[in-house]
C-alpha positions as CSV (number, residue, x, y, z in Angstrom):
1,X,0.0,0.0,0.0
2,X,1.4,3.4,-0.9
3,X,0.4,6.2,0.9
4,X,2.0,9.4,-0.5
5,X,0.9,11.9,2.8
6,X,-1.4,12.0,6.0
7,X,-1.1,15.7,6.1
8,X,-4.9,17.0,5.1
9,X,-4.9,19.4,2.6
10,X,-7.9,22.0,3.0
11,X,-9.6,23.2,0.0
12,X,-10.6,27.6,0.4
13,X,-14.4,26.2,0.5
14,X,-13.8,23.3,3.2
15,X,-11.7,26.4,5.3
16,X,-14.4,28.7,5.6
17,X,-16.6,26.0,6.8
18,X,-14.5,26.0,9.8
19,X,-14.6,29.4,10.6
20,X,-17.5,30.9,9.4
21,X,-21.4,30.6,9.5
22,X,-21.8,32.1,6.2
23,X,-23.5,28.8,3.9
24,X,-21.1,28.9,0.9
25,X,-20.9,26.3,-1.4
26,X,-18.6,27.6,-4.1
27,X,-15.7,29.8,-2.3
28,X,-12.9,31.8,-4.8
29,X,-11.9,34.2,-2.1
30,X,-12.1,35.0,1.5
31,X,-11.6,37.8,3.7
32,X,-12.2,38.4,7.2
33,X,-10.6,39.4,10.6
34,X,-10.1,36.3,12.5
35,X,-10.0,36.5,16.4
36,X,-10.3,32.5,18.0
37,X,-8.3,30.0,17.3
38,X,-9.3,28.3,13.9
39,X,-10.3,24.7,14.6
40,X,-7.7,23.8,11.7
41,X,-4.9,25.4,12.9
42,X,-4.6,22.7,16.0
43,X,-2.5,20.1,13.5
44,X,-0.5,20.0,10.5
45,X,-2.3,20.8,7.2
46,X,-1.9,22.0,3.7
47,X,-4.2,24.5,2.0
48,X,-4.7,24.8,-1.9
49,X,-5.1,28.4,-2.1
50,X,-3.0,31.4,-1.3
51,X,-3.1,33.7,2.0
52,X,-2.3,37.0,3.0
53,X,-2.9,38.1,6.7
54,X,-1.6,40.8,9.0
55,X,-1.1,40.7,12.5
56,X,-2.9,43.3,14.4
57,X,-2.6,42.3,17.3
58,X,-1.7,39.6,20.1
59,X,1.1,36.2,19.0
60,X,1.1,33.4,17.6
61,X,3.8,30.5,16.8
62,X,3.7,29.6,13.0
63,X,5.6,26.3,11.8
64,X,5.6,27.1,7.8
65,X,7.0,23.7,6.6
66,X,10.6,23.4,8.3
67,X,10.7,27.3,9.4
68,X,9.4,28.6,13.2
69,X,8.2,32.2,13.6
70,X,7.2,34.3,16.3
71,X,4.0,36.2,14.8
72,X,3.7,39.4,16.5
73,X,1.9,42.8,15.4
74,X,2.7,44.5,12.1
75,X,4.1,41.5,10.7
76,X,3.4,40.1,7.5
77,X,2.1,36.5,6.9
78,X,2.3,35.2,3.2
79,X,1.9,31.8,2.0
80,X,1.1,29.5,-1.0
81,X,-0.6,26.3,-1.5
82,X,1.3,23.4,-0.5
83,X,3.1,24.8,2.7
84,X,2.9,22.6,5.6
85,X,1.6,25.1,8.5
86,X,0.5,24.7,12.0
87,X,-0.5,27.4,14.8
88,X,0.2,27.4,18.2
89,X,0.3,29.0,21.5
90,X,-2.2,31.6,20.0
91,X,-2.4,34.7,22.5
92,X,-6.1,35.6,23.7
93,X,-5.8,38.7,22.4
94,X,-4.6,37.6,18.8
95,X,-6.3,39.9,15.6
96,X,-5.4,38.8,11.8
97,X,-6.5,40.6,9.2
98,X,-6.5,37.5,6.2
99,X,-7.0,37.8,2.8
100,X,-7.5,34.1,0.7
101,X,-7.7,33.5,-2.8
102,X,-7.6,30.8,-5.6
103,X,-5.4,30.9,-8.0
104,X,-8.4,30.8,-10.7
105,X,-9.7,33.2,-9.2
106,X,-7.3,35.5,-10.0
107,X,-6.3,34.5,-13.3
108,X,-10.1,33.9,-14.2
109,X,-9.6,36.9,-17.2
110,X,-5.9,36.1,-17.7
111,X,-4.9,39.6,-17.6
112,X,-3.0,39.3,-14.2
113,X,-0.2,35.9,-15.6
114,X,2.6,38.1,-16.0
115,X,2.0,39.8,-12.5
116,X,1.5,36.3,-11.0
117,X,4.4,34.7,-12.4
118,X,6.8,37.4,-11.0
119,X,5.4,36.7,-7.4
120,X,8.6,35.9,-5.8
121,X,7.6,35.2,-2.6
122,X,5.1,32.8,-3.2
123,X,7.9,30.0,-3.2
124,X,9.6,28.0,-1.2
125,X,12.5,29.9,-0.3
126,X,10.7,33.6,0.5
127,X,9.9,33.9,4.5
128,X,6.8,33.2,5.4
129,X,6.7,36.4,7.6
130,X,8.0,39.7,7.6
131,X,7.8,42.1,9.8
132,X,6.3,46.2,8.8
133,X,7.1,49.3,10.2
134,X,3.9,51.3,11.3
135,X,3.1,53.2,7.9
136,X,3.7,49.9,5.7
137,X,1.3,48.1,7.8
138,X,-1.5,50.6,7.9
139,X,-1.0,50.4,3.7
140,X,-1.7,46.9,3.6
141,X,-4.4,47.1,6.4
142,X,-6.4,49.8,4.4
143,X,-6.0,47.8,1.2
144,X,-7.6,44.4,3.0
145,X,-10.3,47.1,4.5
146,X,-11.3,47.6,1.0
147,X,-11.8,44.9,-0.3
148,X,-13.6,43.5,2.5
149,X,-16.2,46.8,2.3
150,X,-16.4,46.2,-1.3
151,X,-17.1,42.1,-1.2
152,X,-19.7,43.3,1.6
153,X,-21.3,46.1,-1.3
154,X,-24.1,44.9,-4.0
155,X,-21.9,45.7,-6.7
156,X,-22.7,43.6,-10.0
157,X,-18.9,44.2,-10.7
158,X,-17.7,43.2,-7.4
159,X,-15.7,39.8,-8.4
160,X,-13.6,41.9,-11.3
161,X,-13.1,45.0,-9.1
162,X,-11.8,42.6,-6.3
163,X,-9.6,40.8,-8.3
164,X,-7.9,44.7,-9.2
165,X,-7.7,45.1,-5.5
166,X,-5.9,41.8,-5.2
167,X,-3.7,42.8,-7.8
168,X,-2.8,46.0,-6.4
169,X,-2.0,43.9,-2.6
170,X,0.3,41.5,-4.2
171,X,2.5,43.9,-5.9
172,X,2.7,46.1,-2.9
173,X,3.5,43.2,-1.1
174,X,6.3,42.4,-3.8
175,X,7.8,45.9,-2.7
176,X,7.5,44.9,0.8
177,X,9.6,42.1,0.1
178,X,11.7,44.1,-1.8
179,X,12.0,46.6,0.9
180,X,12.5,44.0,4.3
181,X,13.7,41.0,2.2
182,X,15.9,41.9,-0.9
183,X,16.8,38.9,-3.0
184,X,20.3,38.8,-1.7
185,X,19.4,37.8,1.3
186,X,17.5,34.7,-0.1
187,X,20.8,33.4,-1.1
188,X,23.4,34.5,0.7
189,X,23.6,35.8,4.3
190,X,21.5,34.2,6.9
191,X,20.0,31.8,4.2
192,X,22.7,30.4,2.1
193,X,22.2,28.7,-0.8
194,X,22.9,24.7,0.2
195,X,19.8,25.9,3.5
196,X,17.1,27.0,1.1
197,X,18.1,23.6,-1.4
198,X,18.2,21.5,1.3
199,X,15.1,22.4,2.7
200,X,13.3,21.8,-0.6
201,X,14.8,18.5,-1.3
202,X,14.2,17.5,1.9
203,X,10.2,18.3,1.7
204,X,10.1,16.7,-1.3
205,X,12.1,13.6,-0.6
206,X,11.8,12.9,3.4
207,X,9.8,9.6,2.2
208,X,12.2,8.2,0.4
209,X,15.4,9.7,1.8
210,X,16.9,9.7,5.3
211,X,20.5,9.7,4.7
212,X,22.8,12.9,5.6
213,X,24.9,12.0,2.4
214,X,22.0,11.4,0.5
215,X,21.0,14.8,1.0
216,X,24.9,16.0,0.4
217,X,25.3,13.5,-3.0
218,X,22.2,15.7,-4.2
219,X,23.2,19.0,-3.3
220,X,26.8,17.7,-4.9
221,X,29.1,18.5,-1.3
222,X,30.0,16.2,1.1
223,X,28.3,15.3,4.3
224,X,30.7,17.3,6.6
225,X,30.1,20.2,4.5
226,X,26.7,20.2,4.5
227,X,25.9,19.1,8.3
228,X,28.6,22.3,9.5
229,X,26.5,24.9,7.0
230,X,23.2,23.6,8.8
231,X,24.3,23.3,12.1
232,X,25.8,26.7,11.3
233,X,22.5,28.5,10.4
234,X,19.8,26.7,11.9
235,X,21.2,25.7,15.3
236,X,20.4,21.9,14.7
237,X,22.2,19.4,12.5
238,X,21.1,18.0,9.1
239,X,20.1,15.1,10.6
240,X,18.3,16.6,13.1
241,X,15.9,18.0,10.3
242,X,15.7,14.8,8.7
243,X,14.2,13.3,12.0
244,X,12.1,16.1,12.8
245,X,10.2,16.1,9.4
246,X,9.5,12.1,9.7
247,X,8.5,12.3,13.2
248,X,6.0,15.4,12.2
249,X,4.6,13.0,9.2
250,X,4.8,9.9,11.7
251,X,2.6,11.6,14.7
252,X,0.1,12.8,11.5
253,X,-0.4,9.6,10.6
254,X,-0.5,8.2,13.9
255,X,-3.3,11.0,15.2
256,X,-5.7,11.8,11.8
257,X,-5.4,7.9,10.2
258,X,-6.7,4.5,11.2
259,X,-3.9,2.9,9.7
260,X,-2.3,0.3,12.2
261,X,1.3,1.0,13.2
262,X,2.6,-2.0,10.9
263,X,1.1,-0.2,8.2
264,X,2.7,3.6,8.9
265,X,5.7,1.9,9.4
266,X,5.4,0.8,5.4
267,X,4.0,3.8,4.1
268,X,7.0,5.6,5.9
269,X,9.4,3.2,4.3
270,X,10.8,1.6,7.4
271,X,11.7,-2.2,6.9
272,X,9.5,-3.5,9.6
273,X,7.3,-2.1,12.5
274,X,9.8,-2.9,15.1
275,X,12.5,-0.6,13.6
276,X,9.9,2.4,13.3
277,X,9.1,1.7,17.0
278,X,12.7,1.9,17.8
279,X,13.3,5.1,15.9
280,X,9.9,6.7,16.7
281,X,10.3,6.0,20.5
282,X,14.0,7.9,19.9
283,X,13.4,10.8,18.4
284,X,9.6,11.4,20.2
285,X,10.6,9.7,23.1
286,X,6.9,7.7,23.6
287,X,6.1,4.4,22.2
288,X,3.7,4.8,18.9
289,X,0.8,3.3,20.2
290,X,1.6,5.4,23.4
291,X,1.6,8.5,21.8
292,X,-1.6,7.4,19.7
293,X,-4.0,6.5,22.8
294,X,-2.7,8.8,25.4
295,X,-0.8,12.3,23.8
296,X,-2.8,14.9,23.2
297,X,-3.1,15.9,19.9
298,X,0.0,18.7,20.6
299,X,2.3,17.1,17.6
């Protein structure tokens, strides 16, 4: 049996579900200020549509695939589809202006693909957050402010003027980025190069790959090279992301599946069930039908 991920990916439509009472079935974009805790944010997931939000108030811990940040006011939260994300230790008094949109949506009249196409930090490698100064983050609050008032108006142009709106966000944004995160320091500085490839490879390989010189024969450098630059920069070891990542998948499986442990420990390419007990019990430090029955759902 091959099972390619346990991470659930949330479609814009099934999202608003959870966090709204509004009764849409068809959903292309979203906005709204969000104040509790989303009931999706409490594990793992994937989304296929893009997001915007600023912090207006309050904290948050965001995991954004193998990258931690400290959410805090005036900062700038940008992601894609595909990103692996989780919340946590969401402050009472946390405010998010968020702005979500399909991809369709926005190229629905084709006239916005060459401004899509240059979105830089949509990709992998861009931060995830960035923080504003005071008069960059009351631009991009007014701008979100709009287009809420006008998807709240009866306009029968409201879906083409919004799209305009959205336009005009994401290349402001793209000068944001410019302005707090040049390109330079995407690949040099305090993210090299070898970090932002290795990062990639491992998300799209952590399956299939555990091996330090796996990662180093495909980044063409040798192992010592490549576990000094990591330790380097990140403060953990290139093994130590290898582990994290398949323990992360592991307690997915082991929390949102039914699967029994002999059959994670397949799907996570491990030999037999005893060795994934052995290396699950290491690097989590509970048994895996421990953690299934009696660890809260904390990942």
């Amino acid at each position: 049996m091959k099972i390619k991920q346990a991470i659930r990916e949330f479609s814009l439509t099934e999202a608003v579900k959870l966090v709204s009472d509004e009764h849409q079935t068809v959903t292309d974009y979203y906005i709204a200020s969000f104040l509790p805790p989303m009931q999706m944010n409490a594990f793992p997931h994937r989304a296929t549509y893009f997001g915007l939000g600023l912090c207006r108030r309050g904290t948050v811990q965001l995991t954004a695939d193998l990258d931690n940040y400290q959410v805090s006011s005036d900062q700038l939260i940008v992601m894609g589809p595909e990103v692996i994300r989780k919340w946590e230790g969401q402050s009472a008094d946390y405010t998010e202006e968020t702005l979500c949109f399909t991809a369709s949506f926005f190229l629905e009249t084709g006239a916005n693909l060459a401004s899509f196409k240059g979105i830089r930090f949509f990709q992998n490698k861009a931060s995830k957050v960035i923080p504003l100064d005071a008069e960059d983050a009351a631009l991009i609050w007014k701008l979100l402010q709009d287009i809420k008032q006008l998807n709240e108006s009866s306009s029968g142009r409201k879906e083409v003027m919004v799209r305009s709106y959205i336009n005009i966000l994401l290349n402001q944004t793209a000068d944001l980025y410019d302005k707090y995160e040049p390109q330079q320091l995407l690949c040099s500085g305090s993210q090299p190069v070898i970090l932002i490839e290795f990062k990639k490879l491992l998300i799209e390989n952590y399956l299939q790959l555990r091996s330090v010189k796996g990662y180093a024969d495909l980044l063409n450098v040798t192992a010592k090279h490549l576990s000094e630059t990591i330790k380097e920069n990140t403060g953990k070891t290139a093994g130590a992301w290898i582990h994290d990542i398949v323990i992360l998948e592991a307690k997915v499986r082991l929390k949102q599946t039914t699967l029994t442990i002999a059959q994670i420990s397949d799907s996570l390419n491990f030999s037999d069930p005893s060795l994934f007990g052995k290396y699950f019990r290491r690097y989590s430090g509970y048994a895996p039908a421990t953690y299934r029955k009696h660890v809260s759902t904390g990942l």
